[in-house]
Backbone as JSON, one array per atom type, in Angstrom:
{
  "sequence": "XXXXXXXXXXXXXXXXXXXXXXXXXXXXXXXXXXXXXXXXXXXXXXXXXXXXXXXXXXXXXXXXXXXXXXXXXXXXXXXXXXXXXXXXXXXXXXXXXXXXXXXXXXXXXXXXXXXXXXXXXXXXXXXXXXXXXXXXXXXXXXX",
  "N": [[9.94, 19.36, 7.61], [9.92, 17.22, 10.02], [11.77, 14.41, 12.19], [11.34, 11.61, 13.99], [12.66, 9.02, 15.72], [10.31, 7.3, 15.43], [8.65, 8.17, 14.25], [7.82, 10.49, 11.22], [6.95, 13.38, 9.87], [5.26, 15.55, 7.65], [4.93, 18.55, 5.73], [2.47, 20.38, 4.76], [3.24, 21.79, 2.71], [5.2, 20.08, 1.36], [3.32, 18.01, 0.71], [2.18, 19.34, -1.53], [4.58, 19.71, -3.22], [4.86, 16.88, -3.55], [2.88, 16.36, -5.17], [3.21, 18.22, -7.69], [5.35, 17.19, -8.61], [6.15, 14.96, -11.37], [6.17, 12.06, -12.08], [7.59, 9.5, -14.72], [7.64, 6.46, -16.54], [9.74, 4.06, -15.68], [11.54, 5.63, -14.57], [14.19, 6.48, -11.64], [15.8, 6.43, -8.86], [18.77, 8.12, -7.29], [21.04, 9.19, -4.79], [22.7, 11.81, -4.2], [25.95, 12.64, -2.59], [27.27, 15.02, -0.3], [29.68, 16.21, -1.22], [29.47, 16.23, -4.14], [29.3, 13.02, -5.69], [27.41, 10.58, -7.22], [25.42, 7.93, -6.25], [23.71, 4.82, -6.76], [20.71, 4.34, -6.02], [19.5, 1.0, -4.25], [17.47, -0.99, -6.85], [15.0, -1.89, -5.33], [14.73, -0.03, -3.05], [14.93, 2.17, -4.45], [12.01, 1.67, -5.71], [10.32, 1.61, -3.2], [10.98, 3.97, -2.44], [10.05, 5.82, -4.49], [7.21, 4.62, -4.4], [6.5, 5.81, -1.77], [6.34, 8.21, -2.22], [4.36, 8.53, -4.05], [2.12, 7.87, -2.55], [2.06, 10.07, -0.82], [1.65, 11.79, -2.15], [-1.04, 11.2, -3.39], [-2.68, 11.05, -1.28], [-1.84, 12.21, 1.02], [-0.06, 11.14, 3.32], [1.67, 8.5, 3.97], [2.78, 5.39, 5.45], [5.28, 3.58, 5.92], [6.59, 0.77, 7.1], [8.51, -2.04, 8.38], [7.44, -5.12, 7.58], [6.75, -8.22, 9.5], [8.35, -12.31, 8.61], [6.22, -13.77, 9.48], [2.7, -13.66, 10.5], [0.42, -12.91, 12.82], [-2.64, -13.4, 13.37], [-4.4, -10.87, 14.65], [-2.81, -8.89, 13.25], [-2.51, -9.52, 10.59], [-5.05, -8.83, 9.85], [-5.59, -6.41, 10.64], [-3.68, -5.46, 8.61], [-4.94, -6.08, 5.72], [-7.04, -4.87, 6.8], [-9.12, -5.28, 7.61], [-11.97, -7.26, 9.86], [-10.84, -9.41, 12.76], [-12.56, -12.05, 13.12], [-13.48, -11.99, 10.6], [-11.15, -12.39, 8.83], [-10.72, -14.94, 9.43], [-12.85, -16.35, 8.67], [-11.93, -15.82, 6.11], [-10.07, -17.94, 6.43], [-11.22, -20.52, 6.54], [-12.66, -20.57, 3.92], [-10.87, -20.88, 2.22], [-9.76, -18.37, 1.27], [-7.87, -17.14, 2.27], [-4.43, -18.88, 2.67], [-3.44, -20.1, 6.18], [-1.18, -21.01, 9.02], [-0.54, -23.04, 11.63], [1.0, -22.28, 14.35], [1.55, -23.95, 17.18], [-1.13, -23.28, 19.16], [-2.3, -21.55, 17.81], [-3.12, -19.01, 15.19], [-1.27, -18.54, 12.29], [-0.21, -16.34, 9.28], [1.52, -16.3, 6.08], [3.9, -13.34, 5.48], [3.92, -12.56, 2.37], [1.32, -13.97, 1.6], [-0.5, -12.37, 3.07], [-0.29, -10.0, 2.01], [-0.27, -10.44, -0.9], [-2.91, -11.3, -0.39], [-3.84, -8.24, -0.55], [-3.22, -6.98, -2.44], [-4.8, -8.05, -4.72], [-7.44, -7.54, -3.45], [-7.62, -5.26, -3.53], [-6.85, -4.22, -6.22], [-9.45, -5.41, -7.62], [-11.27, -3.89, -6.09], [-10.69, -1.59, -7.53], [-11.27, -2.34, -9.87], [-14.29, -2.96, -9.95], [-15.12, -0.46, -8.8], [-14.43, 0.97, -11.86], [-16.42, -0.75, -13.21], [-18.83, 0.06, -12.23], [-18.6, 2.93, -13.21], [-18.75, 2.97, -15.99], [-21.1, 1.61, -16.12], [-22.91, 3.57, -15.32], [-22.02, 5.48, -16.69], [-23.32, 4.52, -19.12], [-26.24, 4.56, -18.58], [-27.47, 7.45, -17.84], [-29.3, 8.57, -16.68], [-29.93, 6.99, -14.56], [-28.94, 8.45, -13.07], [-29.33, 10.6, -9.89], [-29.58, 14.03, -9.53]],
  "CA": [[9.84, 17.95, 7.92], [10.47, 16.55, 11.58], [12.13, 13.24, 12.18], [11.75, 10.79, 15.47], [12.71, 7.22, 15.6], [9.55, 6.75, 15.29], [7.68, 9.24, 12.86], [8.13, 11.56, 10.15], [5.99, 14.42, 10.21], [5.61, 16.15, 6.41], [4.09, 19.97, 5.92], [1.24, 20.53, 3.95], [4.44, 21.54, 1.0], [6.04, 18.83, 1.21], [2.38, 17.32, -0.06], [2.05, 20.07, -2.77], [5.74, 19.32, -4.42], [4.96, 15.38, -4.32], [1.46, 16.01, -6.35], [3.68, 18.51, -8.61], [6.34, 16.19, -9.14], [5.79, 14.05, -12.43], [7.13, 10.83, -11.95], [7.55, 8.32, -15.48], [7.65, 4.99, -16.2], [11.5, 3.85, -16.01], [12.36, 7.04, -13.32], [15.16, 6.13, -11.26], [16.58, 7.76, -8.04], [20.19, 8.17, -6.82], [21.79, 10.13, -3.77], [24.05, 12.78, -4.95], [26.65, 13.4, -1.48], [27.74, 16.3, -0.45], [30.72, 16.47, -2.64], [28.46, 15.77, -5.44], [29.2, 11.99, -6.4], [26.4, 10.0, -7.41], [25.34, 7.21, -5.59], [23.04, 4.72, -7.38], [20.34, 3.45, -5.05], [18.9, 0.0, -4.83], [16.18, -0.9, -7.31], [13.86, -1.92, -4.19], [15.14, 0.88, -1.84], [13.94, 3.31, -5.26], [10.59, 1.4, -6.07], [9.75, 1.6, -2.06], [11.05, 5.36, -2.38], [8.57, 6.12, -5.0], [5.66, 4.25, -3.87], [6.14, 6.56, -1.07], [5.79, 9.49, -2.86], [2.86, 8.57, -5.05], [1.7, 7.97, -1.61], [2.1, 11.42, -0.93], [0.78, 13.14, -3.06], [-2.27, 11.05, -3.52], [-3.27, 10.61, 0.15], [-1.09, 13.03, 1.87], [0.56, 10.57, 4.07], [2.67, 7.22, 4.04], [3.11, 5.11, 6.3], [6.19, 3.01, 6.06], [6.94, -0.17, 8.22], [8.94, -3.34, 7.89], [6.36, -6.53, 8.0], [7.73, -9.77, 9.56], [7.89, -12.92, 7.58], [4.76, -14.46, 9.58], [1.59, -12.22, 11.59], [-0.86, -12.99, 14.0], [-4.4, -12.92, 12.56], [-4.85, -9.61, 14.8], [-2.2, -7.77, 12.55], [-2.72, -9.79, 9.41], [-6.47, -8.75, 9.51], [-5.15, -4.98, 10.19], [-2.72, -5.17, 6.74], [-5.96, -6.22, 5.46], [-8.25, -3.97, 6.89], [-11.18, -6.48, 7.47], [-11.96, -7.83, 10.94], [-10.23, -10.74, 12.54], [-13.72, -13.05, 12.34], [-13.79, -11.75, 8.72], [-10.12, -13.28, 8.16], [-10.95, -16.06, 10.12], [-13.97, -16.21, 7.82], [-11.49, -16.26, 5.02], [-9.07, -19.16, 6.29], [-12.41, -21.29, 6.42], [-13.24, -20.5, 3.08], [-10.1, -21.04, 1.49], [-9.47, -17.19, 0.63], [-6.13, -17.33, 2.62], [-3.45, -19.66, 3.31], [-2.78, -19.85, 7.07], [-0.48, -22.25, 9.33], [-0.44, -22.74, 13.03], [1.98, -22.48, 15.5], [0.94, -24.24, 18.74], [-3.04, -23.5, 18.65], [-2.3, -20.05, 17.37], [-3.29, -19.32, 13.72], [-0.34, -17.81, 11.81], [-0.07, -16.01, 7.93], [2.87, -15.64, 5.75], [3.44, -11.96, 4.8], [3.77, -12.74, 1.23], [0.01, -14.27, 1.5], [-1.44, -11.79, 3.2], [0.64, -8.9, 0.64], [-0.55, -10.61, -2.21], [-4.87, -11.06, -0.99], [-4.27, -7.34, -0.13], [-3.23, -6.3, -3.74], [-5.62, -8.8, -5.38], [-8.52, -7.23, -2.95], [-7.25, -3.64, -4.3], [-7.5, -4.77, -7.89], [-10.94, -6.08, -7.67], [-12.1, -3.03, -5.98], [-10.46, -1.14, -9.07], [-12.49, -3.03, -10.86], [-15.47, -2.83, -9.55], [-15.47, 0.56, -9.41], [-14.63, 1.06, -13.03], [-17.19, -0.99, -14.18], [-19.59, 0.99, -12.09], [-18.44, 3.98, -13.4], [-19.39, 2.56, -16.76], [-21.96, 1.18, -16.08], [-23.48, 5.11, -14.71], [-21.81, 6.64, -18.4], [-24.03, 3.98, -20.24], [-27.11, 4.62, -18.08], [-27.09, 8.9, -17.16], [-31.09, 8.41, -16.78], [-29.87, 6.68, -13.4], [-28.11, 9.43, -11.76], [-30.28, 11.69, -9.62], [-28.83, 15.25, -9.53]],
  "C": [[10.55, 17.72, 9.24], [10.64, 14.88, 11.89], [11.82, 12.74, 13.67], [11.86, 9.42, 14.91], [11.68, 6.43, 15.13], [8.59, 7.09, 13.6], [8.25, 10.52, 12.46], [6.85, 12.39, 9.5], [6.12, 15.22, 8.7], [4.65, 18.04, 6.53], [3.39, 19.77, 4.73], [2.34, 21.38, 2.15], [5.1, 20.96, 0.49], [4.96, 17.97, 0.3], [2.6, 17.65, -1.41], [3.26, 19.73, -3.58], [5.6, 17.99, -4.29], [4.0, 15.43, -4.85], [2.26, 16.99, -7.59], [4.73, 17.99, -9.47], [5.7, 14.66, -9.8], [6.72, 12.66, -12.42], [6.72, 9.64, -13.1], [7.76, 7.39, -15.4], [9.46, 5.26, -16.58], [12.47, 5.29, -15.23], [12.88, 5.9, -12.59], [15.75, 7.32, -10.3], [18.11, 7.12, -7.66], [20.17, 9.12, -5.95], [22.75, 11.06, -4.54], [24.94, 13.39, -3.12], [27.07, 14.51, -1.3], [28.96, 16.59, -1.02], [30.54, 16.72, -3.81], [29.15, 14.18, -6.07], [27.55, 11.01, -5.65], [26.43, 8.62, -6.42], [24.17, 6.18, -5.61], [22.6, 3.88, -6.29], [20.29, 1.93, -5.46], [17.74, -0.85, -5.34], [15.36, -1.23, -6.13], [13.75, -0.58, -3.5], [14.46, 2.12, -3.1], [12.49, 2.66, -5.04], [9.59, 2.05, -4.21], [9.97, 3.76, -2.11], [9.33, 6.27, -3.3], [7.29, 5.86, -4.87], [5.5, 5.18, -2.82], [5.74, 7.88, -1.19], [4.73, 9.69, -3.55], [2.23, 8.66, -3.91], [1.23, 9.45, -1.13], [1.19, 12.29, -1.14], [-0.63, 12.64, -3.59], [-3.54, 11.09, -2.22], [-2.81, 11.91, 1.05], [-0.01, 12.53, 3.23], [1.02, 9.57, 3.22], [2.75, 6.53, 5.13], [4.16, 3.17, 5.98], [6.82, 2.03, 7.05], [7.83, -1.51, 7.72], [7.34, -4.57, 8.69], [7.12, -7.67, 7.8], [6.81, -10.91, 8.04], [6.65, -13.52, 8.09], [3.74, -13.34, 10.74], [0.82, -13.38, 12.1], [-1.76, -12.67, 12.91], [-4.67, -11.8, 13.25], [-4.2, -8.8, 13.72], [-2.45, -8.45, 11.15], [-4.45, -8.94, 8.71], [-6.38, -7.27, 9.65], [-4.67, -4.75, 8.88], [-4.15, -5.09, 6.24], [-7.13, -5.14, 5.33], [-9.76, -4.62, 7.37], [-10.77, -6.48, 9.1], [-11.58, -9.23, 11.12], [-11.1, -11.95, 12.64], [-13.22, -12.59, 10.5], [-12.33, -12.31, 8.01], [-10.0, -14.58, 8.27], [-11.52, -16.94, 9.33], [-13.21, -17.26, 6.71], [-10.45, -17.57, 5.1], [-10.19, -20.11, 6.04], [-12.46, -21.93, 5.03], [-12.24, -20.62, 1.7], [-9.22, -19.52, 0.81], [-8.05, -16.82, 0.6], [-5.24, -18.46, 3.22], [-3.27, -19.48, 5.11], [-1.95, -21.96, 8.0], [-1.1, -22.32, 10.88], [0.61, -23.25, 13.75], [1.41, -22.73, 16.91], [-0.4, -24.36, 18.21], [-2.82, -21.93, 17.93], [-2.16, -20.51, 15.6], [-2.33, -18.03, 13.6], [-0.63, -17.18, 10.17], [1.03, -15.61, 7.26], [2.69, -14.31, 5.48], [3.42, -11.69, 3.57], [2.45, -12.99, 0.58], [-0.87, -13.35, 1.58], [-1.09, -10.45, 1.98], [-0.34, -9.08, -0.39], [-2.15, -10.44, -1.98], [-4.54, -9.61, -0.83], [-4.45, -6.35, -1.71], [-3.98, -6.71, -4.54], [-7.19, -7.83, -4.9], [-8.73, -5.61, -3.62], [-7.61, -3.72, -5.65], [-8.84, -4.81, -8.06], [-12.13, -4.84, -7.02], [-12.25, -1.55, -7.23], [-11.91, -1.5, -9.98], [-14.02, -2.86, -11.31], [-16.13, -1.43, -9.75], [-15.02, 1.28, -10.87], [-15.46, 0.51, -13.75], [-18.55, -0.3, -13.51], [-19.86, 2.29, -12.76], [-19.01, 3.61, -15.26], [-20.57, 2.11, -17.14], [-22.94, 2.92, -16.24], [-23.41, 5.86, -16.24], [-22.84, 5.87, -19.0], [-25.83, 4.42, -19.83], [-27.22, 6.3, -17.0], [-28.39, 8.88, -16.67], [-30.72, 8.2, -15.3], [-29.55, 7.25, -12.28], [-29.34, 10.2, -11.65], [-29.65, 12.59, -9.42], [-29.15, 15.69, -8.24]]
}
């Protein structure tokens, strides 16, 4: 692993021990110093630890940033992933909250956070009931 200010560079084993590493519900990390005393993190500073590791080992990357409390519709519509018509789209349409500062259209990061995990969900969704849909109907698949 190689560190810069900026980025953190992992090796292709660093992947393999976060897809071998079993992580339960109610896991919990701590520091142990070099002395050996414990050093109990803080529940956020774990949950963000572990999300980074499921990360990991499902994707092979992470990418780790602080997000202010308000964005620009260029970077809100990056978190997102959509285009910034297509968020634009969605202030229109009621999908997202936005404010404005001056003539500039603003988004909290709590707003955009939350359509991003809602939009995640729903694609869950979607594709599980596809996938059901395909088990009830095998006739449909072409080989």
């Amino acid at each position: 692993m190689t560190a810069t200010a900026e980025k953190i560079s992992i090796s292709a084993e660093t992947v393999q021990d976060a897809r071998a590493t079993r992580v339960g519900d109610g896991t919990t990390l701590a520091m142990v110093t070099a002395d050996g005393q414990q050093v109990a993190l803080p529940p956020r500073v774990q949950q963000t630890l572990l999300r980074a590791m499921a990360s990991i080992a499902e994707r092979g990357h992470v990418t780790i940033s602080e997000v202010p409390d308000t964005m620009t519709s260029t970077t809100a519509a990056s978190v997102l992933g959509v285009s910034r018509p297509t968020l634009m789209k969605w202030v229109k349409e009621g999908v997202i909250d936005s404010f404005k500062v001056g003539t500039h259209t603003r988004f909290r990061r709590d707003d955009v956070l939350a359509l991003k995990q809602r939009r995640s969900a729903e694609r869950r969704d979607a594709f599980t009931r596809l996938r059901e849909l395909d088990a009830e109907h095998p006739e449909w698949i072409d080989d």
